[in-house]
C-alpha positions as CSV (number, residue, x, y, z in Angstrom):
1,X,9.0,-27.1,-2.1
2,X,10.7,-24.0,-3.5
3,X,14.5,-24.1,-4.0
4,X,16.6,-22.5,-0.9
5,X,17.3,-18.8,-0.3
6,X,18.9,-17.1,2.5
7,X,16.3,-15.3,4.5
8,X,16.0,-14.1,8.4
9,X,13.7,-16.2,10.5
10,X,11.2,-13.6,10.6
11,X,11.4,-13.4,6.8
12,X,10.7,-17.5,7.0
13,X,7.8,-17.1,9.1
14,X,6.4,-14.4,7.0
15,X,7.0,-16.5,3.7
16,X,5.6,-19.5,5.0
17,X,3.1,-18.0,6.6
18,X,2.0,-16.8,2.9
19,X,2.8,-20.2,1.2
20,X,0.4,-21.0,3.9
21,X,-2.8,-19.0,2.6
22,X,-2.9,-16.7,5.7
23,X,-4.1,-13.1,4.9
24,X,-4.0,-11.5,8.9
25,X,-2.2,-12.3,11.4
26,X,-3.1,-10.6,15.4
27,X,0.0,-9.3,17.3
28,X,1.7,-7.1,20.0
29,X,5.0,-5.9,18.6
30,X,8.0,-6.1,20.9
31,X,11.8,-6.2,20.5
32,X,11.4,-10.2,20.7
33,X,9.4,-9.9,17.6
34,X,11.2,-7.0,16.0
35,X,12.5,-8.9,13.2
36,X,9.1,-10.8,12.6
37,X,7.3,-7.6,12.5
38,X,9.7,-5.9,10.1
39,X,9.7,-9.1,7.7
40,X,5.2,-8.6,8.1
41,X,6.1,-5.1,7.0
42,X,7.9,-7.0,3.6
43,X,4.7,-9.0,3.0
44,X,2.2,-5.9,3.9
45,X,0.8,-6.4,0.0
46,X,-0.3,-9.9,1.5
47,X,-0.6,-10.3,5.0
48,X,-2.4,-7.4,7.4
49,X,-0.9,-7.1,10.7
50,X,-3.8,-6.3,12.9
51,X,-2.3,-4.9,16.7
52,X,-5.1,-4.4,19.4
53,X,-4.5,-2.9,22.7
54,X,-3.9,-6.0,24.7
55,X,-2.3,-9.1,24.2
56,X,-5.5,-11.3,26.1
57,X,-7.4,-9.9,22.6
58,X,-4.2,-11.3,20.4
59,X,-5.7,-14.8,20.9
60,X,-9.5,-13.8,21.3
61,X,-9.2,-12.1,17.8
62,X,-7.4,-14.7,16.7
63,X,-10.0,-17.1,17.6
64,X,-13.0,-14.8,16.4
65,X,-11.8,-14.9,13.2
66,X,-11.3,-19.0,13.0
67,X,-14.2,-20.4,14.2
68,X,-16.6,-17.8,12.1
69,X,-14.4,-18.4,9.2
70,X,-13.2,-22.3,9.0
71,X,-9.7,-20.7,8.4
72,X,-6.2,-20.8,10.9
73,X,-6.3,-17.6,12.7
74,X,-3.1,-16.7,14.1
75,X,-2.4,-14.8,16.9
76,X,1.8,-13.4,17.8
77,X,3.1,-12.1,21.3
78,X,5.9,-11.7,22.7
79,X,7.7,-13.8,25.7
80,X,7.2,-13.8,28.8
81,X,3.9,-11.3,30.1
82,X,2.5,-10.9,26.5
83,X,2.4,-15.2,26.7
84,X,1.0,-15.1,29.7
85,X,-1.6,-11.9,29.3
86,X,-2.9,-13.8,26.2
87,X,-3.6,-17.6,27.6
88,X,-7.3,-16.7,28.9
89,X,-7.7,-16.4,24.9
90,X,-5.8,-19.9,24.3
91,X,-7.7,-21.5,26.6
92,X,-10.8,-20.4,25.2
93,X,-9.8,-21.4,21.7
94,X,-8.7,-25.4,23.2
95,X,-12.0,-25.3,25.0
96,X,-14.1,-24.5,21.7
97,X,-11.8,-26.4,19.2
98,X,-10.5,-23.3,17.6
99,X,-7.9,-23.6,14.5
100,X,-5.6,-20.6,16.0
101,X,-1.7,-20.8,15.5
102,X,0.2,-18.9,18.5
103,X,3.3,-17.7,17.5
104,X,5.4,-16.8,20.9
105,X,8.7,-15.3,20.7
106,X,11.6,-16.6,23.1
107,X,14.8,-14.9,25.2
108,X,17.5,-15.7,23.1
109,X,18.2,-19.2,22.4
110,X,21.5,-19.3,24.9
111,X,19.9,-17.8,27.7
112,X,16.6,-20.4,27.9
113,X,16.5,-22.0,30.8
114,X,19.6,-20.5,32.7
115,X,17.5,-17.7,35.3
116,X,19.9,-14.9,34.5
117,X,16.6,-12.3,34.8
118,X,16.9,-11.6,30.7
119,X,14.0,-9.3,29.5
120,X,10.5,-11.2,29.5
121,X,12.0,-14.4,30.9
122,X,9.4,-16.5,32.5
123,X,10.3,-20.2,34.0
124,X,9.4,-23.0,31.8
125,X,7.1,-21.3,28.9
126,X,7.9,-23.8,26.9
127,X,6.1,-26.3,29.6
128,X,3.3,-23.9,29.8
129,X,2.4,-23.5,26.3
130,X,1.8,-27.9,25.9
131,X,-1.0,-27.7,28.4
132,X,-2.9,-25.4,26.4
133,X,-2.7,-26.8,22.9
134,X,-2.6,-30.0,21.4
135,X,1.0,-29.8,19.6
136,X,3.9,-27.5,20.2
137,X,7.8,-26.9,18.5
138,X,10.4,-24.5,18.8
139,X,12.6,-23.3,16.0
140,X,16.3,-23.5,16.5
141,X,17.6,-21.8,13.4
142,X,15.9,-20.0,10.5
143,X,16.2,-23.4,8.6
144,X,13.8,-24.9,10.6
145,X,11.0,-21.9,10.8
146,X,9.2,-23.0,7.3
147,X,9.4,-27.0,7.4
148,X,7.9,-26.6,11.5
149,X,5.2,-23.8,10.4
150,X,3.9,-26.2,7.5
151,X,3.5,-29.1,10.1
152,X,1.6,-26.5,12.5
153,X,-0.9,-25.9,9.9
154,X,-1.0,-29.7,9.0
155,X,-1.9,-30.1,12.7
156,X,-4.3,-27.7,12.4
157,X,-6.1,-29.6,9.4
158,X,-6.2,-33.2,10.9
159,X,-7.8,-34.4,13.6
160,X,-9.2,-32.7,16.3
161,X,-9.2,-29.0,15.4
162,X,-7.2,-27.2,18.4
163,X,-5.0,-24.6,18.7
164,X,-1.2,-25.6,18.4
165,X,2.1,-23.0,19.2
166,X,5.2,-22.4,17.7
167,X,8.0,-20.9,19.6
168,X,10.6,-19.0,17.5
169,X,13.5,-17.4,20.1
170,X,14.9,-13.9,19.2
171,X,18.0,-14.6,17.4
172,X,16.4,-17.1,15.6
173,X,14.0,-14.7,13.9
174,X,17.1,-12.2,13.5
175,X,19.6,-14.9,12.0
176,X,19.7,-15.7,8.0
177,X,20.5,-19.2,7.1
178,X,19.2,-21.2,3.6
179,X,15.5,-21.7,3.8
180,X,13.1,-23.7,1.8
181,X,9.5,-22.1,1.7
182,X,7.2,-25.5,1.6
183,X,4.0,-26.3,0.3
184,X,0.8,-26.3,2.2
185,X,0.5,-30.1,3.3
186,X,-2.8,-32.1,2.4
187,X,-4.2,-33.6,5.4
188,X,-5.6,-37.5,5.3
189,X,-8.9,-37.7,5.9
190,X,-9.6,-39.6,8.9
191,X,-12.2,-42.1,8.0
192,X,-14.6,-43.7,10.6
193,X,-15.0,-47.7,11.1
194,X,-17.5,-49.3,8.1
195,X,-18.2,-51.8,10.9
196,X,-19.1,-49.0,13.8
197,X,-21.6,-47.1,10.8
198,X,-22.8,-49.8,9.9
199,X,-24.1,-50.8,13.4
200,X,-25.2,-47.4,14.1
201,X,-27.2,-47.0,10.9
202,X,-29.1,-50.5,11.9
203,X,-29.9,-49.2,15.6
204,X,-31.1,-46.3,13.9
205,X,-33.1,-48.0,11.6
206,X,-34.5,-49.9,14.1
207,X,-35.5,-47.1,16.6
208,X,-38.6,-46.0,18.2
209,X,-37.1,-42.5,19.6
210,X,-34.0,-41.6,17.6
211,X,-32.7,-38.3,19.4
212,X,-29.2,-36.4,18.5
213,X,-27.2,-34.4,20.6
214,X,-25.2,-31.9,18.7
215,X,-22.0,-30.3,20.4
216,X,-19.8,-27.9,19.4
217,X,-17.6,-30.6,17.1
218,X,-20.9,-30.1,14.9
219,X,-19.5,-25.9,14.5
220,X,-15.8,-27.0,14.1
221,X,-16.2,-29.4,11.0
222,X,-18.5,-27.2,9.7
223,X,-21.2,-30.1,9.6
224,X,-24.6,-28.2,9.7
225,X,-25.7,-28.9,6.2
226,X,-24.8,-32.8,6.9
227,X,-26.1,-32.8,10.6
228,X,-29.3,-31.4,8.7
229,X,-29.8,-34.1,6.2
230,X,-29.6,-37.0,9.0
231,X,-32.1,-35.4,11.1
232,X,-34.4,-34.9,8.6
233,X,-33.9,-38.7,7.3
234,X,-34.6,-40.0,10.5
235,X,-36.9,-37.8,11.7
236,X,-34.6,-37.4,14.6
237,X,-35.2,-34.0,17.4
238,X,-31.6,-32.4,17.6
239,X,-31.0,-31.4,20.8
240,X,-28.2,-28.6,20.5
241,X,-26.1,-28.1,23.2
242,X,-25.0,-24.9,24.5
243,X,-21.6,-25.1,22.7
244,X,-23.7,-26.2,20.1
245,X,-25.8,-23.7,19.7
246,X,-26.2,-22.9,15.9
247,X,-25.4,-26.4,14.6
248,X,-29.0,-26.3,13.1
249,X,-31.2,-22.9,12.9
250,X,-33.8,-22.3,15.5
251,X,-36.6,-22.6,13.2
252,X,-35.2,-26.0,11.2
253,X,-38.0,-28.8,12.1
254,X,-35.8,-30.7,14.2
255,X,-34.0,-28.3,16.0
256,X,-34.5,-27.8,20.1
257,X,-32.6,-26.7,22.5
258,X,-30.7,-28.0,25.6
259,X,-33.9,-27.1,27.9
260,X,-35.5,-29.9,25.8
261,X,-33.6,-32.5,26.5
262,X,-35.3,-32.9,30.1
263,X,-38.5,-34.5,27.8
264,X,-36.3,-36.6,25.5
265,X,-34.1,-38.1,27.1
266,X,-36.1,-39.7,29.4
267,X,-37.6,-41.5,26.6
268,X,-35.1,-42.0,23.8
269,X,-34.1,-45.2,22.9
270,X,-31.3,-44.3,20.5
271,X,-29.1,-41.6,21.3
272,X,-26.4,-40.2,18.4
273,X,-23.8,-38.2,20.8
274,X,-22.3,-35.8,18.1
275,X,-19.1,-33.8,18.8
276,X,-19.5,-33.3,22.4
277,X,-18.5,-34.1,25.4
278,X,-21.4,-34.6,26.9
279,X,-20.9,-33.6,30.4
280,X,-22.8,-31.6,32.2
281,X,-22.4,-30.6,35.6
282,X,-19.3,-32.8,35.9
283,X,-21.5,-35.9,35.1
284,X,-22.8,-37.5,31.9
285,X,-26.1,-36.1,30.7
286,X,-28.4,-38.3,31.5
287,X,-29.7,-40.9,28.8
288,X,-32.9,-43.4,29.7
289,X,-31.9,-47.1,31.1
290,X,-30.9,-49.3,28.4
291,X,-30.6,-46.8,25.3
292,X,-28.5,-47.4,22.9
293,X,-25.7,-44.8,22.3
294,X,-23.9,-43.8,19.4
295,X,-20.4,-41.8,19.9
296,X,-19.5,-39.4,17.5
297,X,-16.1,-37.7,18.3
298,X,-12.8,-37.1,16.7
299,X,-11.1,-37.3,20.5
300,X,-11.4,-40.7,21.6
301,X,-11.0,-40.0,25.4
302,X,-14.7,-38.0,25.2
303,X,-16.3,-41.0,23.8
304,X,-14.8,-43.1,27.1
305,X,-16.2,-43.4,30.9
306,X,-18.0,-41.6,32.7
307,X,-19.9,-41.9,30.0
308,X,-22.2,-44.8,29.0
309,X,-20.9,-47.6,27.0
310,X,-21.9,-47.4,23.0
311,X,-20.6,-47.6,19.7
312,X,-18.0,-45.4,19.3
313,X,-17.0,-43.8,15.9
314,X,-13.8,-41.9,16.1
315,X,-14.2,-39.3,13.2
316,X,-14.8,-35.6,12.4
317,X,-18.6,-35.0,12.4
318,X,-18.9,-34.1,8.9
319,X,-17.3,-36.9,7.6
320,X,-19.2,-39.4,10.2
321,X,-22.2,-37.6,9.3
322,X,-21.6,-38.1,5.4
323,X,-20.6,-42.1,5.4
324,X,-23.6,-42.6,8.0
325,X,-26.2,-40.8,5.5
326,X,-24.9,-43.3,2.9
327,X,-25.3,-46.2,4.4
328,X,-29.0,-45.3,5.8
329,X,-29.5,-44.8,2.3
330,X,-33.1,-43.8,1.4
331,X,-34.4,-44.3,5.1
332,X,-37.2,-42.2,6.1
333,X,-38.3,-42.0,10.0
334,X,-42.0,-41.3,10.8
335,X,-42.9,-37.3,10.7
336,X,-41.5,-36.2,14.6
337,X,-42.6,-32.6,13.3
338,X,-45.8,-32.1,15.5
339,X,-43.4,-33.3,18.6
340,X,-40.7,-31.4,18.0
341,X,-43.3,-28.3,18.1
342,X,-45.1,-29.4,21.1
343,X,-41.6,-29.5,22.8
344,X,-41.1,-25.8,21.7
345,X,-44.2,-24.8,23.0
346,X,-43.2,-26.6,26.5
347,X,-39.6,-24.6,26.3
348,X,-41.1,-21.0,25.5
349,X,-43.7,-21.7,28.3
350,X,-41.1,-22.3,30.7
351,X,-39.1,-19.2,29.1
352,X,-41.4,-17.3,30.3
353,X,-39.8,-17.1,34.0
354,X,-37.0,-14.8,32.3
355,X,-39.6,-12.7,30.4
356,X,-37.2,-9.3,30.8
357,X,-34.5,-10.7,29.6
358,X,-36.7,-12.6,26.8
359,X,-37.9,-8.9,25.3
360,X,-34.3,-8.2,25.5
361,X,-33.1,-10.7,23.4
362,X,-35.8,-10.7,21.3
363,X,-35.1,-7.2,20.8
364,X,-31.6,-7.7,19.9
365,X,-32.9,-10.1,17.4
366,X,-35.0,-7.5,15.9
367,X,-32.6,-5.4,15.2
368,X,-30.1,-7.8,13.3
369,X,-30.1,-9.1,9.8
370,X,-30.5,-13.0,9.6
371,X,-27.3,-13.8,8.8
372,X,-25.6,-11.3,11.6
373,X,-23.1,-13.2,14.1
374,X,-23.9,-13.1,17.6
375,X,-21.2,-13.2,20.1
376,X,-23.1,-13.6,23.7
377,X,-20.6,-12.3,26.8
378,X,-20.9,-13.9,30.4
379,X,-23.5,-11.7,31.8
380,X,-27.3,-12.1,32.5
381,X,-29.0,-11.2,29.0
382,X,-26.1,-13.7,27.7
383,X,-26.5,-16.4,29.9
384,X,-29.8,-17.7,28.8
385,X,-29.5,-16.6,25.2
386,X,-28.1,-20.6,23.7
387,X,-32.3,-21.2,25.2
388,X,-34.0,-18.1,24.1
389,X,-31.7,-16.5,21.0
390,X,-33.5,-17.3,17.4
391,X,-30.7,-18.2,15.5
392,X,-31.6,-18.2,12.1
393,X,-28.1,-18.8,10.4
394,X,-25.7,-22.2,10.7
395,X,-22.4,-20.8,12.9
396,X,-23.3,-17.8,13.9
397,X,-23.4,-18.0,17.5
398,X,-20.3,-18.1,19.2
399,X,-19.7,-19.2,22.8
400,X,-16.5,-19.2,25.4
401,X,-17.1,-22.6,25.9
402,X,-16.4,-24.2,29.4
403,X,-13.3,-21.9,29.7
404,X,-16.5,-19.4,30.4
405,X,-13.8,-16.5,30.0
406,X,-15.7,-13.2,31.4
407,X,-14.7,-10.5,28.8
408,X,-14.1,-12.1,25.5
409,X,-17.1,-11.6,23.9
410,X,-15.5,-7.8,22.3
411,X,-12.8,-8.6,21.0
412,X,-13.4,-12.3,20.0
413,X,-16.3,-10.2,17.9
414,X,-13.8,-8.0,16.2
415,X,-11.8,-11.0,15.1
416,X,-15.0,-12.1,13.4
417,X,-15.8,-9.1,11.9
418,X,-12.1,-9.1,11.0
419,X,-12.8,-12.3,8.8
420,X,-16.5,-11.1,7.2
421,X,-15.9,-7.5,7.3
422,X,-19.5,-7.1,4.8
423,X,-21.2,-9.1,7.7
424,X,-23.1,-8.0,10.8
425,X,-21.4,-8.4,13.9
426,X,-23.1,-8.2,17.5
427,X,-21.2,-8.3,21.2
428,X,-23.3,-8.2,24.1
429,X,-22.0,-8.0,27.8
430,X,-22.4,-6.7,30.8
431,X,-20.4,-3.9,32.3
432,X,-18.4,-5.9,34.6
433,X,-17.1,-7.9,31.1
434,X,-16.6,-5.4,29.0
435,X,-14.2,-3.7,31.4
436,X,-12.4,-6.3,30.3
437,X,-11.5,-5.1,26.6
438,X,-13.6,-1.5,26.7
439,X,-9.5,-0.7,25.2
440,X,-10.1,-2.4,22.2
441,X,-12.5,0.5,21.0
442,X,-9.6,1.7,19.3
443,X,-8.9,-1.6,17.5
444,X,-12.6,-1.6,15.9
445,X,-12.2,2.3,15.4
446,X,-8.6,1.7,13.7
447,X,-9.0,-0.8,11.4
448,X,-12.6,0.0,10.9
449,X,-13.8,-3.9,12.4
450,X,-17.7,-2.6,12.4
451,X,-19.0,-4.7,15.4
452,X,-21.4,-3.3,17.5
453,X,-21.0,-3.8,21.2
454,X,-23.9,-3.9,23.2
455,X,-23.2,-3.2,26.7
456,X,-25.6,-4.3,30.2
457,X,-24.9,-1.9,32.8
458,X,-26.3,-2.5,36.3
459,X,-23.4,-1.2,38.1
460,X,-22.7,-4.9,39.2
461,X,-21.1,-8.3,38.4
462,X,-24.6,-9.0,38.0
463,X,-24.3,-12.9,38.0
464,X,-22.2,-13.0,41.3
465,X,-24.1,-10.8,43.2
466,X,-27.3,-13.0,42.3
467,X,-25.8,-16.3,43.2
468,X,-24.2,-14.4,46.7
469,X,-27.5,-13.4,47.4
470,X,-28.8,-16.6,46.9
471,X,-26.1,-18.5,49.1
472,X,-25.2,-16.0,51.7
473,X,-28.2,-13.8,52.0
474,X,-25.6,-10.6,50.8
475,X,-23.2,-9.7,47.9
476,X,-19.5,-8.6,48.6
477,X,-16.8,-7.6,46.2
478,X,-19.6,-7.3,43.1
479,X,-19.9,-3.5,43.0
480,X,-18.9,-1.7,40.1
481,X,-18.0,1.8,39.4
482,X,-18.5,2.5,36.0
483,X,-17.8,5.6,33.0
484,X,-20.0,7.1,31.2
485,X,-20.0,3.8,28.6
486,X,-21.4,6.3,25.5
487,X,-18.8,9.2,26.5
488,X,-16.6,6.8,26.4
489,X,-16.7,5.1,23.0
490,X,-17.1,8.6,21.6
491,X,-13.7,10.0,22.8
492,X,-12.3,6.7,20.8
493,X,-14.2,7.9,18.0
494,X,-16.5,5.3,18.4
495,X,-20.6,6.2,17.4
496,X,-22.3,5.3,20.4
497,X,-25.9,6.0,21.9
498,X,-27.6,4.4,24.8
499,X,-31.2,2.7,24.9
500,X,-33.3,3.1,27.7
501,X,-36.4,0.7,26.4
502,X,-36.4,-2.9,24.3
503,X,-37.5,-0.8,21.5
504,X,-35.1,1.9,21.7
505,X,-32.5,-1.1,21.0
506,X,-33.9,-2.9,17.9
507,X,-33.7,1.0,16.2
508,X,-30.4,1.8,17.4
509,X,-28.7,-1.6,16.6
510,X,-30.3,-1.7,13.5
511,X,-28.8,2.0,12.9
512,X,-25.9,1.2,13.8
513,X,-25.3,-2.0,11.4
514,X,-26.7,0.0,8.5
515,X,-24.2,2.3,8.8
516,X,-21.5,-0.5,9.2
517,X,-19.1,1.3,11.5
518,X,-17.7,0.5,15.1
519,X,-20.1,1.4,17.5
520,X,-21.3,0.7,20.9
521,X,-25.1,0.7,22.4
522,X,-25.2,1.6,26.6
523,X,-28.7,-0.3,27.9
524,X,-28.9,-0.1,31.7
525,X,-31.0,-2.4,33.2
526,X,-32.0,-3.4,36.4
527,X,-31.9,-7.0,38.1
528,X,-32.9,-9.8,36.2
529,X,-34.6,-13.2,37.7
530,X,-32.3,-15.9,37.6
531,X,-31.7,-18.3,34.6
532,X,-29.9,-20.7,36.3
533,X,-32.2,-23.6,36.8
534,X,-33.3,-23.3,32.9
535,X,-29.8,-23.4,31.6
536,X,-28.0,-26.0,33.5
537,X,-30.3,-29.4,34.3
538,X,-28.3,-29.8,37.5
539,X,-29.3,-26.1,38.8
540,X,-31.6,-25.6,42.0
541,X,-34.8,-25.0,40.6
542,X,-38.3,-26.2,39.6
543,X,-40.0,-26.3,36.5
544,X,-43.2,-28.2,35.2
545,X,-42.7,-31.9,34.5
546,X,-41.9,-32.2,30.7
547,X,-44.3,-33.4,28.0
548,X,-43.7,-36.8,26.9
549,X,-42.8,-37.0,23.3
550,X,-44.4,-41.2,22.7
551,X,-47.3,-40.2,25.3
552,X,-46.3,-43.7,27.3
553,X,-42.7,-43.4,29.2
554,X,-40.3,-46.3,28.1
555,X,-40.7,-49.3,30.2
């Protein structure tokens, strides 16, 4: 702790915001803020102040830039409408377990509460913000800015990685009082149960069929490398769930995707549930009669019913993954490699359904180096990509979760690039999505965040008119009209070209990252056949009946 000094709130929150590590921070100014935004000007040397075009890509920059990087990104808006405009982004980061810290402004501190119509005043934001991360304060007086800031980030480092707020109200950031910059806090680590690892390691031992499951907890403690080592110890397929998509590469021996758990599951008779939730459809994925399960989760309500009883380890992955490894010790499981191929030779032939939008992504894949993140939008190519995307790099697929938040893909991109600006960076969507953000072309072109937007236009919400079709016979409501996507990325100064063949895209992405500026690709495309019943277990739809990994199903 530093010895007091008489600062403004804002100059707290900057300070602290220093002592705290942070080097950007993702904000809309606004009188609210004024004083926070002049003390960022103070700290320019340290901090970059990074201001898109809308607030909603405030918090998707914000959480771009954590979950690619491992670090807190934080996000500032004003009261009121900039709150509101940028809880799609919130959401998304509570859904995915995002690090983000959202800094809100408040009326002044004598008006909260009272409805007297002051400027931005909503009812009960500070009852709105609790439901969408997992702790929340308010400042009262610059005295308190620093001391509640080092206790967000603390919050952010233990436990459960979620995003938390901070309110600070307008005349708190304006007022001086004596502050005392702190000390980044040292989280405990949270350690899991000898007793529970040491059951799970005998089950394991002891297994026929070991299988993991591998959520997105697997992506928020950063656990590939560990995840890797138990796989390959036990010989264990890792079935990666769309969330956790990029736990393991696509080509690591025991990697497989979701589509694959239809042949494993069936027959596995331990299952190793690992940082997710592992619901599907509303309902717990379904595990074989009488397997044994092992819970791996740092929230103990996602290790509870629905879902079958277990041993239940209440831990970050990485650190379960680590004391679990030790107490297998030298264990080796019999080779599963030949099975594990067979089971991606049953996938790609079932892949073969969605060939167009196969050559697509292949073609995207092409065209990017192997360590390039990929940020998929809600749209047809993206849909079926956590099944048919190679990923070839730990972490660098990044999903909207169940929030499924049409439109974030753009600007949650920039926040990555934002945090790796010498990495590759790839957006795709769909028209209907990207009119979502399409503003923040000026962000990338301002700051110079080189992500290349790739952009599906079929001149409809493609996935709603295919599943209105499909109910109803006829689509209503899903039409789009569209600009000129290439004239318009240029008038932003934006390089953009548009790709009328799978070919035509792996040269211009591949231009376009070499020259490592903002730029956007325009591929139209007709309809697509539907994913649906690949993607999601529970989906209308029929598909061969599965190989079966042990040749004889499990009695």
């Amino acid at each position: 702790m530093t010895g007091a000094a008489p600062m403004t709130g804002g100059q707290a929150l900057a300070g602290q915001l220093v002592r705290e590590g942070v080097t950007d921070v993702f904000g809309v100014p606004g009188v609210q803020l004024d004083w926070a935004v002049d003390a960022l000007c103070e700290r320019s040397a340290e901090i970059r102040f990074v201001v898109p075009r809308h607030e909603q890509a405030v918090t998707y920059m914000a959480d771009g830039y954590a979950r690619s990087s491992g670090r807190v990104g934080v996000g500032m808006v004003v009261p009121g409408p900039g709150m509101l405009n940028a809880l799609a982004g919130l959401a998304t980061a509570y859904a995915c377990n995002s690090r983000l810290l959202f800094l809100a402004a408040q009326i002044p501190s004598n008006q909260i509460g009272k409805g007297l119509g002051m400027l931005h005043e909503i009812r009960g934001q500070s009852e709105i913000l609790p439901l969408l991360t997992k702790w929340h304060r308010m400042a009262k007086n610059p005295g308190e800015v620093a001391g509640i800031l080092n206790q967000a980030f603390g919050q952010l480092h233990g436990g459960r990685p979620q995003p938390v707020a901070v309110e600070i109200p307008q005349d708190v950031l304006q007022k001086s009082g004596e502050v005392h910059l702190v000390g980044p806090l040292v989280p405990e680590a949270d350690l899991p149960g000898q007793k529970e690892i040491e059951v799970a390691a005998g089950l394991l031992k002891g297994a026929r069929l070991p299988v993991i499951i591998a959520g997105g907890g697997v992506l928020a403690s950063r656990a590939s490398a560990q995840l890797a080592r138990l796989a390959e110890s036990l010989q264990a397929p890792v079935l990666m769930t769309e969330n956790g998509t990029s736990a393991l590469p696509s080509h690591h021996p025991m990697a497989l995707t979701w589509l694959a758990s239809r042949a494993l599951l069936p027959h596995a008779d331990v299952v190793v549930v690992l940082g997710t939730r592992m619901i599907e459809g509303g309902a717990p994925a379904k595990i074989a009669p009488g397997a044994q399960v092992i819970h791996i989760n740092a929230e103990e309500a996602d290790m509870g019913p629905p879902r079958p009883e277990g041993v239940r380890i209440r831990a970050d992955a990485r650190v379960a993954l680590e004391h679990l490894s030790g107490a297998l010790g030298p264990f080796a499981g019999p080779d599963r490699k030949a099975e594990v191929l067979a089971l991606r030779g049953w996938c790609d032939a079932q892949l073969a359904e969605i060939a167009p939008q196969l050559e697509w992504l292949q073609a995207l894949r092409s065209g990017m180096p192997d360590d390039a993140f990929f940020v998929p939008d809600l749209t047809q190519m993206g849909y079926p990509s956590s099944l048919a995307f190679p990923v070839r790099t730990p972490g660098t697929f990044i999903t909207a979760g169940y929030q499924g938040t049409l439109g974030f893909a753009y600007p949650t991109a920039l926040g990555v690039a934002a945090a790796h600006p010498g990495r590759a960076v790839v957006s795709i969507s769909g028209d209907g999505g990207f009119g979502w953000s399409l503003q923040e072309l000026a962000t990338a072109k301002r700051y110079g965040l080189a992500v290349v937007a790739v952009v599906f236009t079929d001149g409809f919400f493609g996935n709603v008119k295919l599943l209105q079709k499909r109910q109803f016979g006829r689509a209503y409501g899903a039409e789009l009209q569209n600009p000129d996507f290439v004239r318009l990325a240029q008038a932003f100064g934006v390089d953009a070209v548009r790709a009328g063949s799978p070919g035509e895209l792996t040269g211009a992405l591949a231009s376009a990252l070499a020259a490592h500026r903002p730029a956007l690709i325009e591929v139209p495309v007709g309809e697509f056949p539907s994913p649906w019943h690949l993607v999601r277990n529970y989906a209308p739809g029929k598909i061969p009946p599965p190989p079966n990994p042990l040749g004889e199903p499990r009695k």
